[in-house]
PyMOL Python script that loads the backbone (N, CA, C, O; Angstrom):
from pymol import cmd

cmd.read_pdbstr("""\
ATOM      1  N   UNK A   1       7.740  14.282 -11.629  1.00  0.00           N
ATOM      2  CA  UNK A   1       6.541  13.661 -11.093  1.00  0.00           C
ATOM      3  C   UNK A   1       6.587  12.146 -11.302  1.00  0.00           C
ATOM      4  O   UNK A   1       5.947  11.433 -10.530  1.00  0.00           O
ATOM      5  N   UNK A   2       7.399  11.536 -12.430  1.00  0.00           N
ATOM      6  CA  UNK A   2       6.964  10.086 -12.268  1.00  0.00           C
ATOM      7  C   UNK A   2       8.053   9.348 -11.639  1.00  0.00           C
ATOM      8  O   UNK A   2       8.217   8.161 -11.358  1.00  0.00           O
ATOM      9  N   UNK A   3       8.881  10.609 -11.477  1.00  0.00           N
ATOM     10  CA  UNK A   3      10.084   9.784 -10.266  1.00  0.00           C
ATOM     11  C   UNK A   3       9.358   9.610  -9.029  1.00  0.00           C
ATOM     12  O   UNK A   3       9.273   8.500  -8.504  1.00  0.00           O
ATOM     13  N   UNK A   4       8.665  10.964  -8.381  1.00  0.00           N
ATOM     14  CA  UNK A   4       7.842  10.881  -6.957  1.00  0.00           C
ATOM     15  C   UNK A   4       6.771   9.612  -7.258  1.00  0.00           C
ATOM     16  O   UNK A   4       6.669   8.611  -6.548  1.00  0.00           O
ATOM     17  N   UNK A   5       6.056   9.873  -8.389  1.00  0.00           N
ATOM     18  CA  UNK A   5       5.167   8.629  -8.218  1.00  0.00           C
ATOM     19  C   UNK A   5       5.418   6.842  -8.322  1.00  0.00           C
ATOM     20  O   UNK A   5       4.700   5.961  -7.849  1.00  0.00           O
ATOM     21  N   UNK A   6       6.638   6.709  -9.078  1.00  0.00           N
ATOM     22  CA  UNK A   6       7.390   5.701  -8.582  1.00  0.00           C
ATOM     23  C   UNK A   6       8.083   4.982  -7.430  1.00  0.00           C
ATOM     24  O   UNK A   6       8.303   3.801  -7.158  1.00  0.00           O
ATOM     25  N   UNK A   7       8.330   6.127  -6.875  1.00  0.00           N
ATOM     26  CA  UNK A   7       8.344   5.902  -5.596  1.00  0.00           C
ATOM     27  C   UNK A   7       7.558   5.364  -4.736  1.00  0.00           C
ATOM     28  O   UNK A   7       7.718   4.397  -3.992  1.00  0.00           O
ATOM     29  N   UNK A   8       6.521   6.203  -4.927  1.00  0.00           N
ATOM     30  CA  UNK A   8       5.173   5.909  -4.623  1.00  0.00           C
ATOM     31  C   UNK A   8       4.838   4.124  -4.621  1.00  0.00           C
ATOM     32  O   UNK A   8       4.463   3.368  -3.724  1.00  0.00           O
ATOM     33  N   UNK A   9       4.958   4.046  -5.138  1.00  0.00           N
ATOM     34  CA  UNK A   9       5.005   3.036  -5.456  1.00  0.00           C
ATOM     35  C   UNK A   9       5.464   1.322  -5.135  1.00  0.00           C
ATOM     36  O   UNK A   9       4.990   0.231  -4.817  1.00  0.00           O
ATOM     37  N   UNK A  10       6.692   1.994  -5.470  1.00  0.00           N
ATOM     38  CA  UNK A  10       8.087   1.297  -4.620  1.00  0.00           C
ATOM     39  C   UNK A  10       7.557   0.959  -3.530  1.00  0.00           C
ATOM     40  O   UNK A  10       6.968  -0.116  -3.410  1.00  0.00           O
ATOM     41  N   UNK A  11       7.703   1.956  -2.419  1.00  0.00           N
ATOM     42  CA  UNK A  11       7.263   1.625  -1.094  1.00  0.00           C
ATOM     43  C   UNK A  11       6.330   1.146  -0.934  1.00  0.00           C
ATOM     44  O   UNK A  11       6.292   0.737   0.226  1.00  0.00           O
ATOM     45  N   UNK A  12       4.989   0.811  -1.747  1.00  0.00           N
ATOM     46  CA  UNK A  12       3.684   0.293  -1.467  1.00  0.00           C
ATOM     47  C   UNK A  12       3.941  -1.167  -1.116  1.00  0.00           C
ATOM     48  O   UNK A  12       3.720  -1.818  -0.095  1.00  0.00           O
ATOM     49  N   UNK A  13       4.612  -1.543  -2.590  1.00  0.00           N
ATOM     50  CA  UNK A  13       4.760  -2.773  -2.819  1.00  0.00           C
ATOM     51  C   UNK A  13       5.874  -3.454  -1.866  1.00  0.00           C
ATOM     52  O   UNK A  13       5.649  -4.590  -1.449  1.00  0.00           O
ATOM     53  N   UNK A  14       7.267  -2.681  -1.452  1.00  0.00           N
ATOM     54  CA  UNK A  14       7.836  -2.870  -0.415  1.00  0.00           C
ATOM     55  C   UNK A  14       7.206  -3.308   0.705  1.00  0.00           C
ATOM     56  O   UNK A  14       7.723  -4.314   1.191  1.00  0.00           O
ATOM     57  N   UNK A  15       6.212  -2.858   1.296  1.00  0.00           N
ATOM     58  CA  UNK A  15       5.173  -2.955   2.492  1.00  0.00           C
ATOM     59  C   UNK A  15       4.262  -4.239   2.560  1.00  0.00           C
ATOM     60  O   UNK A  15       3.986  -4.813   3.613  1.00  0.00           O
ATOM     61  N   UNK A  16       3.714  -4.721   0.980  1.00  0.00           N
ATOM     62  CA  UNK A  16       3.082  -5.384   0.385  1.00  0.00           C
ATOM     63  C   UNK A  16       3.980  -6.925   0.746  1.00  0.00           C
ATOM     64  O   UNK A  16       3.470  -7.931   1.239  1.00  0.00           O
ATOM     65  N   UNK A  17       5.607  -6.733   0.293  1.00  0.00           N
ATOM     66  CA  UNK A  17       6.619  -7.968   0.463  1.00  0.00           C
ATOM     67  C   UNK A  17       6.928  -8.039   2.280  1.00  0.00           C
ATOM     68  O   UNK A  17       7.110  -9.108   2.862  1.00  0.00           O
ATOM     69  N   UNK A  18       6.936  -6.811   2.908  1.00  0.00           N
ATOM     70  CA  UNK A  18       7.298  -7.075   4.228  1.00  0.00           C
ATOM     71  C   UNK A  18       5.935  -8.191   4.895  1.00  0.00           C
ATOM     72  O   UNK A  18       6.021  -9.190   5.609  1.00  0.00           O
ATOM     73  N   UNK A  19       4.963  -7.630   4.410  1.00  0.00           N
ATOM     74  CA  UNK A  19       3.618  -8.544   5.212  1.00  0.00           C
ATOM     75  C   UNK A  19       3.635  -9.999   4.710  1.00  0.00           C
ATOM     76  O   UNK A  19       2.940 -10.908   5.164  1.00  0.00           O
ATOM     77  N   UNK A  20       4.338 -10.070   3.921  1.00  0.00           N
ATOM     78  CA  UNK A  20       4.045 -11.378   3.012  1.00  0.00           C
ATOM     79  C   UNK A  20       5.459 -12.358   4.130  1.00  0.00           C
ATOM     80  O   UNK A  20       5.390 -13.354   4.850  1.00  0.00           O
ATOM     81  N   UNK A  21       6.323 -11.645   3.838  1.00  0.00           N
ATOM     82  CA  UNK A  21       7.291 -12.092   4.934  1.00  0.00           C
ATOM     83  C   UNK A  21       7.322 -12.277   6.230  1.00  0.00           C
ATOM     84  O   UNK A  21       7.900 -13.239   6.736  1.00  0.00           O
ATOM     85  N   UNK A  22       6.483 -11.053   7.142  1.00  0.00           N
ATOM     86  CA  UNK A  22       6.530 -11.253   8.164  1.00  0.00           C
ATOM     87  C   UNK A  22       4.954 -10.806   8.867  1.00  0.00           C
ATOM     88  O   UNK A  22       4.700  -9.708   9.362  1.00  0.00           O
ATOM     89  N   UNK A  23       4.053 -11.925   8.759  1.00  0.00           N
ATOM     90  CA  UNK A  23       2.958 -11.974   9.009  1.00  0.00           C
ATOM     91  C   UNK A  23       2.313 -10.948   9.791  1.00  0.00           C
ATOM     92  O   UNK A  23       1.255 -10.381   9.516  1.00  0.00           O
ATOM     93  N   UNK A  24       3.094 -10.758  10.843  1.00  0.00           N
ATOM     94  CA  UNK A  24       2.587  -9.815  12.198  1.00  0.00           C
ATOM     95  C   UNK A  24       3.353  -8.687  12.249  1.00  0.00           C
ATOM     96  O   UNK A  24       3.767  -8.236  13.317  1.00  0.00           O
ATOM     97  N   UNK A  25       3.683  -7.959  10.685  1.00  0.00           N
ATOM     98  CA  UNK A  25       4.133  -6.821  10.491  1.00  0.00           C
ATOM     99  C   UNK A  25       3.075  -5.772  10.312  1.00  0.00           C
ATOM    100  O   UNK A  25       2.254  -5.856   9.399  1.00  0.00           O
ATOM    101  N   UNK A  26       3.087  -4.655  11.289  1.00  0.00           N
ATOM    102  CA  UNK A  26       1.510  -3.767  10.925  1.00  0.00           C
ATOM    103  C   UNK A  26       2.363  -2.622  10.261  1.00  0.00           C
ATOM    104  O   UNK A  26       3.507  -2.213  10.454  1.00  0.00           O
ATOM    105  N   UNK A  27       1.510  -2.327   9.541  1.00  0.00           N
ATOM    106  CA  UNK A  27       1.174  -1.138   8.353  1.00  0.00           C
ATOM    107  C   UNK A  27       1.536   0.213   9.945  1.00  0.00           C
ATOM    108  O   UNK A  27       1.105   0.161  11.097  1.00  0.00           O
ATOM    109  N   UNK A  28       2.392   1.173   9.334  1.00  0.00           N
ATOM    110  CA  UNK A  28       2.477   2.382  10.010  1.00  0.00           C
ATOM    111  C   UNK A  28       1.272   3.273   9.960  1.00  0.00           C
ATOM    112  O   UNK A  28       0.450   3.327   9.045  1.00  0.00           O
ATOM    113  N   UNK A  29       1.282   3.851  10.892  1.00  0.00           N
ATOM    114  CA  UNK A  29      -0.490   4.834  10.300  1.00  0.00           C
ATOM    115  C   UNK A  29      -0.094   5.238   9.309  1.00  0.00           C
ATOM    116  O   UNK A  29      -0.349   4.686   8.238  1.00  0.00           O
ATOM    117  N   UNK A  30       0.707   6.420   9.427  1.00  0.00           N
ATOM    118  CA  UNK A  30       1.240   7.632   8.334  1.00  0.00           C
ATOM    119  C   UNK A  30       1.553   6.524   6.805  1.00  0.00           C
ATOM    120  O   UNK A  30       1.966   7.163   5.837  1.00  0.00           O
ATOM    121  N   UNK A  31       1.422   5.367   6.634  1.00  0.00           N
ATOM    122  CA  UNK A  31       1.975   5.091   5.506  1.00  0.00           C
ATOM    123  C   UNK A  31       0.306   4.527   5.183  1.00  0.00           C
ATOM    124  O   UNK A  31       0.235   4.288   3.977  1.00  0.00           O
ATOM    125  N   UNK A  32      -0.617   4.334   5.665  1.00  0.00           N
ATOM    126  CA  UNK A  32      -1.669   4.343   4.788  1.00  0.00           C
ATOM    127  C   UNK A  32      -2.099   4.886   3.423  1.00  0.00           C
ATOM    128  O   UNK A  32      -2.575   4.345   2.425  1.00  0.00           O
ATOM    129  N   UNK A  33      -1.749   6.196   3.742  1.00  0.00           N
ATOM    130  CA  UNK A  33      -2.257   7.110   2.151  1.00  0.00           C
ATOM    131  C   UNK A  33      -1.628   6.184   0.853  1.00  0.00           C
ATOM    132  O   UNK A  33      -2.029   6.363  -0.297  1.00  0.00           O
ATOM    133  N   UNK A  34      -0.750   5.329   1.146  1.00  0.00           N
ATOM    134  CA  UNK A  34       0.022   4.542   0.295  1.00  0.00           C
ATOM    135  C   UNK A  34      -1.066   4.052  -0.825  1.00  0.00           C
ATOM    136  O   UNK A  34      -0.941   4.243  -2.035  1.00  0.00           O
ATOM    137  N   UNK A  35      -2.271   3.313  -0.122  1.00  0.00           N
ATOM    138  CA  UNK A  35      -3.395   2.197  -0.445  1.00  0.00           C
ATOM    139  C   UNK A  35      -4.641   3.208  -0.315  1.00  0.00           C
ATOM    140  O   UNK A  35      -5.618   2.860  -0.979  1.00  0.00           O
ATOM    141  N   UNK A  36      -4.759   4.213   0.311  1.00  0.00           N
ATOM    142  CA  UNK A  36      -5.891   4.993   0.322  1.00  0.00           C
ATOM    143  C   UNK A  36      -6.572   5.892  -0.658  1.00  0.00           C
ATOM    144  O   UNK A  36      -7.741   5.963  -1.034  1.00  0.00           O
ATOM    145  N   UNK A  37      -5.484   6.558  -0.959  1.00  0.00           N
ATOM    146  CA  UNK A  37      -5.393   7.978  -1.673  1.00  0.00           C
ATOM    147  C   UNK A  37      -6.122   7.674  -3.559  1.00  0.00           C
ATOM    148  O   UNK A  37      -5.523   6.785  -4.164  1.00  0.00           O
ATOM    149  N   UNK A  38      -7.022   8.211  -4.161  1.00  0.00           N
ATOM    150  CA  UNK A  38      -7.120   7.704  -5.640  1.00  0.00           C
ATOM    151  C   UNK A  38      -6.135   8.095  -6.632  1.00  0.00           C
ATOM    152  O   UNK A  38      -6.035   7.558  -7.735  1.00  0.00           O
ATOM    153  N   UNK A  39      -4.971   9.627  -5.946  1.00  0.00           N
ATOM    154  CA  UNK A  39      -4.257   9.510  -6.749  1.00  0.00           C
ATOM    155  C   UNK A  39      -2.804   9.139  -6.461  1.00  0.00           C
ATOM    156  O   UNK A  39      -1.968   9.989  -6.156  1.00  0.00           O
ATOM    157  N   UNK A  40      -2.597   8.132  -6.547  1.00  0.00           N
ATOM    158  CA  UNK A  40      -1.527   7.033  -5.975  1.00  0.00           C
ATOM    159  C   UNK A  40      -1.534   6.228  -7.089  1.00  0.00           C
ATOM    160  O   UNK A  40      -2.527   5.503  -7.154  1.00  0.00           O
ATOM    161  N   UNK A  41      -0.636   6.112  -8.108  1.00  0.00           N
ATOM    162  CA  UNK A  41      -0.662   5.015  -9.558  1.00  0.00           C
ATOM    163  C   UNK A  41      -0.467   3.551  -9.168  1.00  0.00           C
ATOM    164  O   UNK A  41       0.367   2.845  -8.602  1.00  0.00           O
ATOM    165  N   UNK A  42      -1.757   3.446  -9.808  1.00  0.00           N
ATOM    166  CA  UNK A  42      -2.224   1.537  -9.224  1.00  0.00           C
ATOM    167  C   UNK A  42      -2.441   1.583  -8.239  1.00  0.00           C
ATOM    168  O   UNK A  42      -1.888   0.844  -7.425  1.00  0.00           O
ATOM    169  N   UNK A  43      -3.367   2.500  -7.904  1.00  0.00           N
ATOM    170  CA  UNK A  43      -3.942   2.155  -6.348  1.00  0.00           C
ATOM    171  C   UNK A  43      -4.826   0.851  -6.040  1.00  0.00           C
ATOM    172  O   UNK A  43      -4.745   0.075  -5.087  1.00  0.00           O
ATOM    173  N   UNK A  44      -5.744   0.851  -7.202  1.00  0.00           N
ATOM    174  CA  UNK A  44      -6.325  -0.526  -7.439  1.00  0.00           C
ATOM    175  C   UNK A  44      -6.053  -1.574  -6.996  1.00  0.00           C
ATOM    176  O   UNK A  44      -6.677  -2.170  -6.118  1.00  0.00           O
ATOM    177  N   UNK A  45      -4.738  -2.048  -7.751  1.00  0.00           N
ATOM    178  CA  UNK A  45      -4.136  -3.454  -7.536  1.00  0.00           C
ATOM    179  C   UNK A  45      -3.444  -3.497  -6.642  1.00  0.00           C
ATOM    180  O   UNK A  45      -3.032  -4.616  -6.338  1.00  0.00           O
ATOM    181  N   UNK A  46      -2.931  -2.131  -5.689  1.00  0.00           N
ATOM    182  CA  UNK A  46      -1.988  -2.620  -4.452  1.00  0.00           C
ATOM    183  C   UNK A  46      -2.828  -2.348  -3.390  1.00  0.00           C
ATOM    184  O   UNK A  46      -2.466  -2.746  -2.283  1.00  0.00           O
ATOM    185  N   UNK A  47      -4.192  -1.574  -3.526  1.00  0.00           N
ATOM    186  CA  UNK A  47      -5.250  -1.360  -2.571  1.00  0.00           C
ATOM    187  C   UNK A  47      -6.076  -3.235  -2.123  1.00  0.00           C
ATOM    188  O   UNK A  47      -6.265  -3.605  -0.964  1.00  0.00           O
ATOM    189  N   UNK A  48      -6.387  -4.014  -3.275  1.00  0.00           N
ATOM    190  CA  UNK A  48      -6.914  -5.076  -3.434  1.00  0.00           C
ATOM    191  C   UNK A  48      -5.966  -6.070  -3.015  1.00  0.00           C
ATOM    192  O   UNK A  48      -6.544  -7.131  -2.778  1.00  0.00           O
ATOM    193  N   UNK A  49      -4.509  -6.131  -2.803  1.00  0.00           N
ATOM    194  CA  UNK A  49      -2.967  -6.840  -2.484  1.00  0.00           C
ATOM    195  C   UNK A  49      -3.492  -6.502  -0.828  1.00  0.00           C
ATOM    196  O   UNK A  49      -3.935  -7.382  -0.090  1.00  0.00           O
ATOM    197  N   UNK A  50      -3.328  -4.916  -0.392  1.00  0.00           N
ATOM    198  CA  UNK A  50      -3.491  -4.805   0.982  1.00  0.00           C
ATOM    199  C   UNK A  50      -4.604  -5.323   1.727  1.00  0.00           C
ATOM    200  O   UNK A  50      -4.595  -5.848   2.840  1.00  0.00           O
ATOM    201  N   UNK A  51      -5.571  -5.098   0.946  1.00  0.00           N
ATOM    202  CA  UNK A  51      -6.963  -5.747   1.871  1.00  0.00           C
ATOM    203  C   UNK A  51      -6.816  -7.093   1.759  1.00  0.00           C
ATOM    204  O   UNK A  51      -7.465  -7.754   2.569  1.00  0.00           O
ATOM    205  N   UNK A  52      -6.153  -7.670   0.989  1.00  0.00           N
ATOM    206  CA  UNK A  52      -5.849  -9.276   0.688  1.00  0.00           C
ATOM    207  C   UNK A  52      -4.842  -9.934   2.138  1.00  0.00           C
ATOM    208  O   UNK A  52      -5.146 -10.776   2.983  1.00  0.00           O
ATOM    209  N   UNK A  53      -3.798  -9.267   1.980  1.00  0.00           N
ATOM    210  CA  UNK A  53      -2.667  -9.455   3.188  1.00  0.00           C
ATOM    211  C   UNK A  53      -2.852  -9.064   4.257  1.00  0.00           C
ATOM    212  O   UNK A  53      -2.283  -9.663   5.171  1.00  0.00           O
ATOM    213  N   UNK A  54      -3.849  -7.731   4.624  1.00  0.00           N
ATOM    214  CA  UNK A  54      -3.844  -6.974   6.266  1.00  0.00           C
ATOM    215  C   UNK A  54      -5.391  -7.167   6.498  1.00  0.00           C
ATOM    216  O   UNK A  54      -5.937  -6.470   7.353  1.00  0.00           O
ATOM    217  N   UNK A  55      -6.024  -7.966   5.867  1.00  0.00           N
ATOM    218  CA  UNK A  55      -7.338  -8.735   6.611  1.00  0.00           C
ATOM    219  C   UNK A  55      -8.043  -7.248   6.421  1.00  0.00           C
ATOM    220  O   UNK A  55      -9.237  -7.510   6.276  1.00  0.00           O
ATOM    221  N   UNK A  56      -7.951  -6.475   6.383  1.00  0.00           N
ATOM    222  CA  UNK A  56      -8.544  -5.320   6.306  1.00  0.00           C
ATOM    223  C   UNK A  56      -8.825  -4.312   5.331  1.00  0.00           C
ATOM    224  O   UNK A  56      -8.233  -4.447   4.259  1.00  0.00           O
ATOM    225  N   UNK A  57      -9.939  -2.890   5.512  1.00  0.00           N
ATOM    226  CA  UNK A  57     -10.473  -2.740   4.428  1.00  0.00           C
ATOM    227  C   UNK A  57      -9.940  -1.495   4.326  1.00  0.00           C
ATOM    228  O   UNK A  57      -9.910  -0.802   5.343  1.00  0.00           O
ATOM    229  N   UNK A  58      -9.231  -0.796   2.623  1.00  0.00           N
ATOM    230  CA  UNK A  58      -8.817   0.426   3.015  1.00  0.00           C
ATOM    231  C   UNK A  58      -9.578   1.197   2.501  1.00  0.00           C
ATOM    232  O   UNK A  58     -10.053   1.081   1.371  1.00  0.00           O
ATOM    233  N   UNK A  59      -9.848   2.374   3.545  1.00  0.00           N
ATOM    234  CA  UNK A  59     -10.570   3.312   2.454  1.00  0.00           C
ATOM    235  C   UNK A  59     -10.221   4.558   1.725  1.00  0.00           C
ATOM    236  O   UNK A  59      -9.226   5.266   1.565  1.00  0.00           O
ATOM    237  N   UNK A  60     -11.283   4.528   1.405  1.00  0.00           N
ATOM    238  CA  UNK A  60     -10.498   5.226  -0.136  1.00  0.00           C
ATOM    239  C   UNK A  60     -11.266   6.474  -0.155  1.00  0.00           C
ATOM    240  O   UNK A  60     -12.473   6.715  -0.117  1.00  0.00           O
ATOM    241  N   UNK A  61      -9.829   7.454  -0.249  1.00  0.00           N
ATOM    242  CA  UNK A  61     -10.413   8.910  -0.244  1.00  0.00           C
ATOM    243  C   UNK A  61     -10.451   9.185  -1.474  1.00  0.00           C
ATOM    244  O   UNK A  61     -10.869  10.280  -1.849  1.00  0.00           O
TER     245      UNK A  61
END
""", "prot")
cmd.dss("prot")
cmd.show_as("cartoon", "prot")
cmd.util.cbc("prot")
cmd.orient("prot")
């Protein structure tokens, strides 16, 4: 489990560096749950990163 949730992870913040890089990079649908979900470790701080970078608000199941 803290390999999957590392992962988890990984890719958030991956997503987090692509927008930062390439401004007019959009978020995939299917990869939302990334920033959505409450059980996603550090959803917090990469939920508050995404609404920071994609102008937008995620919500949170």
């Amino acid at each position: 489990m803290r390999t999957f949730f590392t992962a988890l992870s990984v890719y958030a913040i991956c997503y987090l560096l692509v927008r930062i890089a390439r401004p007019a990079f959009t978020l995939p649908e299917d990869s939302r749950i990334l920033f959505e979900e409450d059980w996603v470790p550090g959803r917090e701080a990469i939920t508050k990163a995404f609404e920071q970078l994609f102008k937008e608000r995620a919500s949170h199941g």
